[in-house]
C-alpha positions in Angstrom: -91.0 10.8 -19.2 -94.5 12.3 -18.5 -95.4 13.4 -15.3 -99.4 13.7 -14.2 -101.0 15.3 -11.2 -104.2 14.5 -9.5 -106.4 17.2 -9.0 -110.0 17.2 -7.5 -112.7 18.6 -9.0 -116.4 18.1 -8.3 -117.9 15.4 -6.4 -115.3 13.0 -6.1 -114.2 13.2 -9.3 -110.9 12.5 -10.5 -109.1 14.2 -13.3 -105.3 14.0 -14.9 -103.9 16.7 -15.9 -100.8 16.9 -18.0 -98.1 18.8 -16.8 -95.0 17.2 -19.0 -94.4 20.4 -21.0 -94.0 22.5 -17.7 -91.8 19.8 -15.1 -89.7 18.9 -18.6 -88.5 22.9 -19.3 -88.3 23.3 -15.7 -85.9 20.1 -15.4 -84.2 21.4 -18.7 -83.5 24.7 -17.0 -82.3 23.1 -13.8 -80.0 21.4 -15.2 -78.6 23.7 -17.4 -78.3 26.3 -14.9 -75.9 23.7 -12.9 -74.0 23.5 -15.6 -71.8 26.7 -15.3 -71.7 26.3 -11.4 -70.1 22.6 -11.9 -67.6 23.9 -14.2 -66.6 26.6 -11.8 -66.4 25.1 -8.7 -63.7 22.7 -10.9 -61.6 25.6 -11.5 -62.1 27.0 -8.7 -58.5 27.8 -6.9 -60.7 28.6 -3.6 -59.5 25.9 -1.4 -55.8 27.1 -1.6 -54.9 29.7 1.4 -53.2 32.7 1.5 -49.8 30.8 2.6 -47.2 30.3 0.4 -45.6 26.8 1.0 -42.1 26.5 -0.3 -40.3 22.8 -0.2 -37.3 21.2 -1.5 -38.4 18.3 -3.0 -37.9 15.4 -5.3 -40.1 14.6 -8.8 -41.5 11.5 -8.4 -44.0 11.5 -11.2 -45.2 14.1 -13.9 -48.5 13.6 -15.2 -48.4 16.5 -18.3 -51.8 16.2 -19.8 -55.1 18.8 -20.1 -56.7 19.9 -17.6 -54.2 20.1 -15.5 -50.0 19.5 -15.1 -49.3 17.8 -11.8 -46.1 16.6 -10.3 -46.0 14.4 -7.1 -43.3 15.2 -4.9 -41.1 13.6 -2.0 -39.6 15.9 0.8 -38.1 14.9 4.1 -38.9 17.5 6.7 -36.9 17.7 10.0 -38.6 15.5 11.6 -37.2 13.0 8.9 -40.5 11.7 7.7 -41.2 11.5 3.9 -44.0 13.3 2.9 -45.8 12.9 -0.5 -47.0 16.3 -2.1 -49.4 16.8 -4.7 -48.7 19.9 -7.0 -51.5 21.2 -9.1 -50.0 23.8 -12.1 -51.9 25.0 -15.2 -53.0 23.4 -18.3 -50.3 22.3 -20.8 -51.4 24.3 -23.2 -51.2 27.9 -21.0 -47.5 26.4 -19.9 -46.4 25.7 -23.1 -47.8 28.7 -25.5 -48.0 31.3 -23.1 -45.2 30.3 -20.7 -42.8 28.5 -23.1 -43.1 25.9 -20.7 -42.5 22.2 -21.9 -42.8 18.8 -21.0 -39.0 18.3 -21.6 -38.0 20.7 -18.8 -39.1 18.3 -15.8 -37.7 15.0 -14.8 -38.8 11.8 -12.4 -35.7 12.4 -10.0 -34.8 15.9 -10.0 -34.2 17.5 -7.4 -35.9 20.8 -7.2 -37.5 23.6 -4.7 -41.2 24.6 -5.3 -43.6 28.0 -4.0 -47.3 28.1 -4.1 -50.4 28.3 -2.0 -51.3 25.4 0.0 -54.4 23.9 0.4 -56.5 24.7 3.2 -58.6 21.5 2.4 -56.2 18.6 1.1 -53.1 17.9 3.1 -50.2 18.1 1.7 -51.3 20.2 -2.0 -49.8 22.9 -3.4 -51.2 25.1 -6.2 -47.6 25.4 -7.6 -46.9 28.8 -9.1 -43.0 28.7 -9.2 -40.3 25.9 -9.4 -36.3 26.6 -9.5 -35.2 23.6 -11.7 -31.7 22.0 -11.1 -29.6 24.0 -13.5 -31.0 27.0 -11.2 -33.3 28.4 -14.4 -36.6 29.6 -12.3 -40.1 27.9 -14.7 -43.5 30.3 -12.9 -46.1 27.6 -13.4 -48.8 30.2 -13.9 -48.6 33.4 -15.9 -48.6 36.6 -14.5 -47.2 35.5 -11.4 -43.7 37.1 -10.8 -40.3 35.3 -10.5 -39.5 34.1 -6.6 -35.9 33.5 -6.6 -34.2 34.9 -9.8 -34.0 37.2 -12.6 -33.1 35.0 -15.4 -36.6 33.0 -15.6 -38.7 31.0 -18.1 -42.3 31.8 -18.2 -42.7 35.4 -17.4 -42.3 37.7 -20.1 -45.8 36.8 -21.2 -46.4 40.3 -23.2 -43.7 39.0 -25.5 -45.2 35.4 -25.7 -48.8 37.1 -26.1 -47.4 38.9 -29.1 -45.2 36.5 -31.0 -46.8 35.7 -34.1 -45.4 32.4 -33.8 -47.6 31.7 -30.8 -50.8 33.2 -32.6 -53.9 30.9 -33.0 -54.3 32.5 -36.5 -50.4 31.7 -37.4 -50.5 29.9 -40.9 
């Protein structure tokens, strides 16, 4: 596309003068320099508060797929109510290689008690960071964060995960 402004010059006269060059590396630059903002803003983990939620809660789904895990989950408060929850976890891949986290650990019907941040902007979300599982096994959803209710955990020993040559990208 080629822009054009108008300029006056002389006695009435008219000219165009060219300016595609210019508005096009100006629009390139724009743009790109909304790129990186877009991309943080999505990983931004601003919108979950200070408080720590905790709820006992059933799995109703599990959708385990980049960029992020999430679980929906059913609790009934005191006031006897079902409430829906929305968990947001990190990205299979940081569960599974560096937490040793998989798929097969979770399942539609568990019944299981969940920590994490809540969101400050959508009701009823939870940035989950730790979930006890049935058999009483503690998974922490995001690494570095420490264990909530046990000692015996998965997904927390992260400097031996960081340093298993098993787990290494250049592992042949």
């Amino acid at each position: 596309m080629i822009l054009a402004s108008v300029s006056q010059s002389g006695e009435g006269c008219t000219t165009m003068k060219n300016t595609s060059v210019p508005v096009q590396i100006s629009a390139v630059a724009l743009g790109v320099s909304l790129v990186p903002t877009a991309a943080i803003a999505h990983h931004s983990r601003a919108h979950y508060g200070q408080d720590i939620g905790e709820l006992d809660a059933e799995v109703m789904g599990i959708d385990w797929r980049n960029s992020h895990v999430t679980f929906t989950m059913k609790t009934t408060p005191a006031g006897g109510e079902e409430e829906l929850w929305e968990l947001e976890g990190g990205s299979t891949y940081m569960l599974n290689r560096y937490s040793g986290l998989g798929r097969d650990l979770f399942h539609v019907g568990d019944r299981v008690k969940i920590a994490g941040p809540i969101s400050t902007v959508h009701p009823n979300e939870i940035l989950i960071t730790n979930m006890l599982l049935p058999d009483g096994n503690e998974a922490v959803m995001l690494p570095n964060h420490p264990p909530r209710w046990s000692e015996g955990i998965d997904g927390t020993n992260l400097t031996l995960q960081i340093n298993n040559p098993e787990r290494s990208l250049f592992h042949v």
